[in-house]
Structure formats: C-alpha cells, structure tokens
C-alpha positions in Angstrom: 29.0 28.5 45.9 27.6 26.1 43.3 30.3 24.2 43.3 30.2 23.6 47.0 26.6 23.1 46.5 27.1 20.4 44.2 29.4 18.5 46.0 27.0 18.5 49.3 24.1 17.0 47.0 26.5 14.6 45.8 27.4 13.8 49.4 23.8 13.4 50.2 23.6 11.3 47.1 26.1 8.7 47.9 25.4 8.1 51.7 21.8 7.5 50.3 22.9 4.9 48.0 25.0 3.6 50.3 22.3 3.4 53.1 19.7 1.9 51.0 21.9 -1.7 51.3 22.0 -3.9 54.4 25.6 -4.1 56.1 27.2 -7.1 54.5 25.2 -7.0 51.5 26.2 -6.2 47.6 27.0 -2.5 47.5 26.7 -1.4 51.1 28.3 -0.8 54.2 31.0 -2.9 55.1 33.4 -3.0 58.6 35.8 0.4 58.9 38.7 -1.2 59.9 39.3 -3.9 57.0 42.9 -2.0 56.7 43.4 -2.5 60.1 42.6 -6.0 60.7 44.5 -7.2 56.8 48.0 -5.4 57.9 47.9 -6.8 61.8 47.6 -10.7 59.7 50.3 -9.5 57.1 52.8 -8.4 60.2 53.1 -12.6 60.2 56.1 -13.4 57.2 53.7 -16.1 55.2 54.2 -16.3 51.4 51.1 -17.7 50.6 47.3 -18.6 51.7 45.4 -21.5 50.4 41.3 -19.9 51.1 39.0 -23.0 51.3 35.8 -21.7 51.6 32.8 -23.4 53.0 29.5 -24.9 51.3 26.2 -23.2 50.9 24.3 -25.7 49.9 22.1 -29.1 51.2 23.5 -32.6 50.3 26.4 -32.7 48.9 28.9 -29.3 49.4 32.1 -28.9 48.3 32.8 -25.2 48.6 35.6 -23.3 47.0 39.2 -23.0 47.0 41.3 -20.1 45.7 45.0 -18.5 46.2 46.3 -15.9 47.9 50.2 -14.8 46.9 51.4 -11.7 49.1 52.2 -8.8 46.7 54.6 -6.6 48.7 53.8 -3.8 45.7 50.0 -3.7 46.5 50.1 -4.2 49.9 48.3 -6.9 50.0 48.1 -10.6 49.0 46.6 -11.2 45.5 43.9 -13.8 45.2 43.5 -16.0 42.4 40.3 -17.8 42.1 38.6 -20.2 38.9 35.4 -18.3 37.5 32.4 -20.4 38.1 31.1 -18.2 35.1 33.6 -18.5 32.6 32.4 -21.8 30.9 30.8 -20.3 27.6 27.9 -21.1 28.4 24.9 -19.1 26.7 23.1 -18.1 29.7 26.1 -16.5 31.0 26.9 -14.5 27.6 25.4 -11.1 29.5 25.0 -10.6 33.2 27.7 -12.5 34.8 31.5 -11.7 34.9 33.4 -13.8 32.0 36.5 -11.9 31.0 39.1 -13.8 32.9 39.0 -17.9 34.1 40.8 -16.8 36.8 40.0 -14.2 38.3 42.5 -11.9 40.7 41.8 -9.7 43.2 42.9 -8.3 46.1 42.4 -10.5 49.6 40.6 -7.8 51.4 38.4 -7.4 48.6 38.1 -11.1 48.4 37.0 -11.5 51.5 35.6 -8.4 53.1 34.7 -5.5 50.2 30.7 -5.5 49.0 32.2 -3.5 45.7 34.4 -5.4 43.5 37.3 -4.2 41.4 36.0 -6.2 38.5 32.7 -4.5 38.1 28.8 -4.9 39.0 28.7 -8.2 37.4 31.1 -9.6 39.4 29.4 -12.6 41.9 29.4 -11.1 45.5 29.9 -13.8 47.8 32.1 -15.5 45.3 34.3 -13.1 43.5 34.3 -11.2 46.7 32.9 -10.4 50.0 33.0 -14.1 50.7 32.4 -13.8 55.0 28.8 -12.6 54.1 28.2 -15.5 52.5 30.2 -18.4 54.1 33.1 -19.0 56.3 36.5 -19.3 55.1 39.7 -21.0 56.2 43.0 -19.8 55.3 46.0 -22.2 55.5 49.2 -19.6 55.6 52.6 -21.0 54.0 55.9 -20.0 55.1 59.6 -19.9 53.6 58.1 -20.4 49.6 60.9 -19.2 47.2 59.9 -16.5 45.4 60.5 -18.5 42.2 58.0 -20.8 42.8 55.4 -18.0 43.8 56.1 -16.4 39.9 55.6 -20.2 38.2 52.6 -20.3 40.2 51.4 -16.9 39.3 52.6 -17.3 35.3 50.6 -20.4 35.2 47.4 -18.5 36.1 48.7 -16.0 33.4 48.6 -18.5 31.1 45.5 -20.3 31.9 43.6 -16.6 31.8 45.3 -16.9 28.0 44.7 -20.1 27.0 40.9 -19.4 27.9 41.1 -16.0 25.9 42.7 -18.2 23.1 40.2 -21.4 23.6 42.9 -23.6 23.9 42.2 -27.4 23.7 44.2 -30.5 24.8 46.8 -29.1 26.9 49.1 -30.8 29.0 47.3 -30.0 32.3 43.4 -30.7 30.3 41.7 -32.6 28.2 39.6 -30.4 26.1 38.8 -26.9 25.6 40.0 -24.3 28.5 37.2 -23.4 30.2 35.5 -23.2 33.4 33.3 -26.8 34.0 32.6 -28.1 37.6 33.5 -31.4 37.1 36.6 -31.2 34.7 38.4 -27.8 35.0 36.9 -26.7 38.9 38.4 -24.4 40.9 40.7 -27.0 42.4 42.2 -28.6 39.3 43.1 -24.9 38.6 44.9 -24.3 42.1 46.6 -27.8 41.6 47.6 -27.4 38.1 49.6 -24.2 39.0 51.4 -26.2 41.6 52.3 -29.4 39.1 53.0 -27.6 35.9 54.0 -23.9 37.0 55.8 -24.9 40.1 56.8 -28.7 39.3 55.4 -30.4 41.9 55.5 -33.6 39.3 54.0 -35.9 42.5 51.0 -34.2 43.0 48.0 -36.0 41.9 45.7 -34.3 39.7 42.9 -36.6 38.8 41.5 -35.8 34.9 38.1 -37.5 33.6 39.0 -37.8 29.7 36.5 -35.6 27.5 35.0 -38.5 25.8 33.7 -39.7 29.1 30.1 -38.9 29.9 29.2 -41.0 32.2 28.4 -38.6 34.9 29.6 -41.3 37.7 32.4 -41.6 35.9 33.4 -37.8 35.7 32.4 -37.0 39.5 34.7 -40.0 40.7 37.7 -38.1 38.7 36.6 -34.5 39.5 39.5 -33.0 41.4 37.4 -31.9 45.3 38.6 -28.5 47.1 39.5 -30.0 50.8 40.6 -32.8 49.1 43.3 -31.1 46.7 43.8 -28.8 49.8 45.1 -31.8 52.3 46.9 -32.7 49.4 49.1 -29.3 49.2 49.2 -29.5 52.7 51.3 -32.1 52.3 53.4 -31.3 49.9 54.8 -27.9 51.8 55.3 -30.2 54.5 57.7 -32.7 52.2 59.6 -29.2 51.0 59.9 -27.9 54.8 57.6 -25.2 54.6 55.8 -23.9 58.1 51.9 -23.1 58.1 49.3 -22.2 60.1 46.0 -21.4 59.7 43.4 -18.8 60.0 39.3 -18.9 59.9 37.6 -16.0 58.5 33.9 -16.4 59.8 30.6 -16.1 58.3 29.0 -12.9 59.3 25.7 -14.4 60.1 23.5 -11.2 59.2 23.8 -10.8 55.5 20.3 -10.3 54.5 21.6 -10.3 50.5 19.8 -12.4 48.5 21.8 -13.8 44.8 19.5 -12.7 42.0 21.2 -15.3 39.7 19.9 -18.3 42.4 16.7 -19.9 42.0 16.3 -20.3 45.4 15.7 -16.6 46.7 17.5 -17.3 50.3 19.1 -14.5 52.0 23.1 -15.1 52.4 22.4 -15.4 56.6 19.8 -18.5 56.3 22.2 -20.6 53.8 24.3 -23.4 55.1 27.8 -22.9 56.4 29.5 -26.6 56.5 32.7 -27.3 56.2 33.5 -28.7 52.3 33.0 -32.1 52.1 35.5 -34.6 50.5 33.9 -37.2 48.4 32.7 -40.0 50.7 29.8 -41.5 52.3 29.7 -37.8 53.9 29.3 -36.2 51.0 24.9 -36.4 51.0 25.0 -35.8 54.6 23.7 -32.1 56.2 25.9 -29.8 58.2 26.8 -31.4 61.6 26.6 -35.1 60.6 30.4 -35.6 59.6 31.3 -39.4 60.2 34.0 -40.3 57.7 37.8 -40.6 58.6 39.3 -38.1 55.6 36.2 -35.1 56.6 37.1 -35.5 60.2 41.0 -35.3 59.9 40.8 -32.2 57.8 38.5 -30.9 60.2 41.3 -31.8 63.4 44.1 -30.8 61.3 43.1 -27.7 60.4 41.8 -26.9 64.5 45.4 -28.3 65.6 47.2 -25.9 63.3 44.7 -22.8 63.5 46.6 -19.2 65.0 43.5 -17.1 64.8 39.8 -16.5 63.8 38.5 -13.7 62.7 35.1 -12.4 62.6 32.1 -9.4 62.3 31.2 -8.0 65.6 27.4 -8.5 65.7 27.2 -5.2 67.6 30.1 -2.5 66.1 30.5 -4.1 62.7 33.6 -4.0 63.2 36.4 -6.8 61.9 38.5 -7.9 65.1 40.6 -11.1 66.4 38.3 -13.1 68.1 40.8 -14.9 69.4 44.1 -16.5 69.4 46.0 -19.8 70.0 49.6 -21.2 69.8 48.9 -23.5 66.1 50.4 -27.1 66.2 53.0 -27.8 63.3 52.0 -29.9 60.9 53.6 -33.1 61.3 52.2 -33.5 65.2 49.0 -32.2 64.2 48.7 -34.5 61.4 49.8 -37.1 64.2 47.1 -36.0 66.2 44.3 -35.5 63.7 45.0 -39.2 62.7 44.4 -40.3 66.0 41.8 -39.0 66.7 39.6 -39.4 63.3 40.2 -43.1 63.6 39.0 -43.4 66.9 35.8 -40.8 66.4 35.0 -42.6 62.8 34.7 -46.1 64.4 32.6 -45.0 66.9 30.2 -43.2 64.8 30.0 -46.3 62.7 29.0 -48.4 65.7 26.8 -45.9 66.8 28.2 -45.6 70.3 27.6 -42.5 72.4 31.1 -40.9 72.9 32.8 -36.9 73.4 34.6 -37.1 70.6 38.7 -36.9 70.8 39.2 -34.0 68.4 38.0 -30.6 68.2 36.9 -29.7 64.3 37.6 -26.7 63.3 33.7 -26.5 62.4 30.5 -27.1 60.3 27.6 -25.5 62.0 25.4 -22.8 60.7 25.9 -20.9 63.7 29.5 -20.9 64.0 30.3 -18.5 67.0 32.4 -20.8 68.7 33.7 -23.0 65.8 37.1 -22.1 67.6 36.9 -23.1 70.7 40.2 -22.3 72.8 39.2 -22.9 76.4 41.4 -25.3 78.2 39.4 -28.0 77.5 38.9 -26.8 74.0 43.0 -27.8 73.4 42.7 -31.0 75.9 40.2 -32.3 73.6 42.5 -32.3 70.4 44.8 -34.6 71.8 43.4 -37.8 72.2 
C-alpha cells in the first residue's frame, strides 16, 4: 500500500511540473503524436536533411543550419548542429552547454522535444525544440552512398575531438577549433564535413585568416547558412542526387522566454524571416526581400517543397498541413531564376507588380507560407 501510495504522489508530482510550463515552452507539454508525424516523413527513402532554420532577430538574420543523417539503428535521423556556446568564452564556463562543438541529437528532439537529451543546460529553441522558436526548412537528399554519409559523420567526430583537444591550424581552419560566429559558424562546420570528410574538393568554403581583424573584412569571408545551403544544393544536383523539401513551421504560441537573452521577448513575438544571404537585404526587416540570391532561394525552395508541417493551434497536435508534387531541381532552379530576375528589377524600379514566384516565406505569421491553391503553383512559373 505505501508503495502504491508513493507512486500516486509521484504521479501527482510530475503532471504538476509538467503543467506548470506553457505548451511549447522549455520543459512542458509538447504534441502527442511527434512519433507519428517523424515515421509518416521517414516512409520517404531520403539519406539526408540539410535544416536551415529561420532568423529571430531585427536587421540583419542569418539563422541556422544543421544536419540530419537517417540512422536506421535509432530510428531516427541524427542531427548534427555547431554549438553557438562552445567558443571558450568565460561567460559561458557555467550555465550553458559546452561539452561537444557539435552537438547530435535526435531530429524529433531537434525539432519538436522541450526536454533535451543533453541536459537542462542545453539551449531550447536551438539545441532543440526549434518550431517554438522559429520555422525550419528541411531540404531531403536522395540516393547518398552510405560512404559518404560515414566521411561526413567522422568529420564531425573529429571536429567534436579536435575541440576537446584545442586543436589549432587545421587544414579546414585557421586557428584554434572552436565555436566563433564569424570564423568557425555553423555553416563552415556543415560545409567542411562535405569538402574534407566527403571530398567535395569544389565546394567553396570561404576562411577569414586569424590575423585579420578588421571586422569588414571577417564578415565579407564568414561562410552564411542559405548561402552555403544553395551551395550544397548544387552540388547533389552535379552528383545526381534527388531532393525535396519540407518546412517545419513556427508554432506561433510559445510564450517561453530565453533567460540567457537580454531582450526578455517571448519565443511567439520574435521574428520569423527567412535567413538572409549577405546582400543589400541583409539590414532589411522581415517581408522587404528585394535582392536576386534571397529571392531565388526563397522560389527554389517553394518549387521543390513536398510538405509543411505544423502545430494545430486548437489540438496541439503535429499534422501535414498540406501537400504538393515538389519540382526537381534543375526546372525549379530554371524557374526560380526566372522569376528572381524579373521580381528583383522590378523592386529596384519601384514598380507596382504580383510578383512571378511564390517564396517559400518570411512573415511572422506564417500560416500560409505554403500556399498550394491553383494559383499558388501558377504563380511559380513565370
């Protein structure tokens, strides 16, 4: 009897815990049917995901990018993704997750769990449980040996190794291995495991030499997440790999606020743009794209989408929102190219026009960022 009594407290106990967070925030209730959803995506044969994540942030944006590689002996794909916190830096000595610079998780955990695997210090909306946080678009690649999956995994090994060994002046960076936003970002990490794990010798990695600090200078060489993304993109294409893609929306209602931001704004009231490259778009707000290279990942990435997925507002549950037949990449880099010239001179001439392409989106409220009416498909081909 005490021992069932015991075990009824400690019910009591945890649903109590559990209740005291929001839904989508750090710790509390998250959608039911996160198994569900993750194996009806995995019955599609990809090999990998490339997750570029949106901005949060005014001015300029650049968001995130990270790796998924399907792991038949989990069950799920494993995500590998550059720790923002891993940079030695003395204010992140206690408080903050530094034990890996790169860290790997499990994609549902990634993008849907509010507890992580790595512990309480891990960065919720970062480390995981992104789509509380911001939107996230998941390029899926298909027919990768599995060779180049392990190159690409070892290399992450070994960066994880080199940072527990403070490596300096390696052959993929100049200086010491760890996490810095302008030199070793999460996208020089994802390219680096492509070029010197995988051997993709022609993929260009740009690298600001440590004994530059001129801040211009740096930023002009940092390597830019949509940028290194249209970049990879390209390369699968040159080794006849399929893709298609899939947006993981923003659940708008987060009311989680980061304790380690100055700025105490709940997760639902930050921005949600689509990452910027590094162009005269860069300082502009969400919804004022102009240049050619934003708005031709934006169409590409529409032209090859399969699904989104989202929150339900009103069951909390995970479901397809919907569906479409995705464009392969060569016609919808074709189209995207078409239709990004033509939109980009008109915004520079300041000419009222409907735009020819349909962006796969950069508003805060991004119910309809996929729009797949008739006329939503009409409008990406010009």
């Amino acid at each position: 009897m005490r021992l069932v009594a015991w075990f009824m407290v400690a019910a009591v106990v945890f649903v109590t815990d559990t209740a005291a967070a929001d839904f989508g925030s750090k710790g509390g209730p998250e959608p039911v049917n996160i198994d569900e959803i993750a194996s009806l995506l995995r019955q599609d044969p990809y090999d990998l995901e490339l997750l570029i994540s949106f901005g949060t942030s005014k001015g300029g944006s650049a968001g995130h990018l990270a790796l998924a590689v399907r792991d038949e002996v989990l069950g799920d794909d494993r995500v590998y993704s550059a720790n923002f916190y891993a940079d030695r830096s003395p204010r992140h000595e206690s408080g903050f997750y530094t034990e890996d610079l790169m860290i790997s998780v499990p994609k549902k955990e990634y993008l849907f769990k509010t507890v992580s695997s790595l512990g309480d210090t891990a960065s919720f909306g970062l480390d995981f449980g992104e789509i509380y946080k911001r939107s996230v678009i998941g390029v899926r690649v298909y027919g990768v040996p599995a060779g180049e999956k392990g190159a690409v995994m070892a290399f992450f090994s070994r960066l994880n190794d080199d940072y527990h060994h403070q490596a300096k002046n390696t052959e993929y960076h100049d200086g010491e291995i760890k996490y810095d936003y302008m030199r070793l970002n999460c996208a020089k990490t994802i390219g680096s495991a492509f070029r010197f794990g995988a051997g993709y010798s022609d993929l260009d990695i740009p690298s600001a030499k440590i004994f530059t600090r001129r801040r211009v200078v740096v930023a002009a060489k940092a390597n830019i997440p949509t940028e290194m993304a249209m970049k990879l993109v390209k390369e699968w294409n040159k080794r006849g790999y399929g893709m298609d893609v899939v947006l993981y929306k923003k659940y708008s209602g987060s009311t989680y606020v980061d304790p380690h931001e100055e700025e105490r704004v709940a997760f639902k009231d930050l921005p949600n743009r689509f990452p910027s490259v590094l162009s005269r778009d860069f300082r502009r707000e969400e919804g004022a794209y102009e240049d050619f290279d934003n708005l031709f990942a934006m169409y590409l990435l529409y032209n090859m989408g399969k699904y989104s997925v989202r929150v339900n507002d009103q069951t909390k549950l995970l479901e397809i929102e919907k569906s479409k037949n995705p464009i392969g990449y060569a016609e919808a880099a074709e189209l995207a190219t078409r239709s990004a010239s033509l939109d980009s001179e008109k915004f520079r001439r300041n000419l009222p026009f409907e735009p020819s392409g349909t962006r796969i989106g950069e508003a805060a409220d991004n119910t309809h960022l996929y729009n797949f009416t008739d006329d939503g498909d009409k409008k990406a081909l010009p």
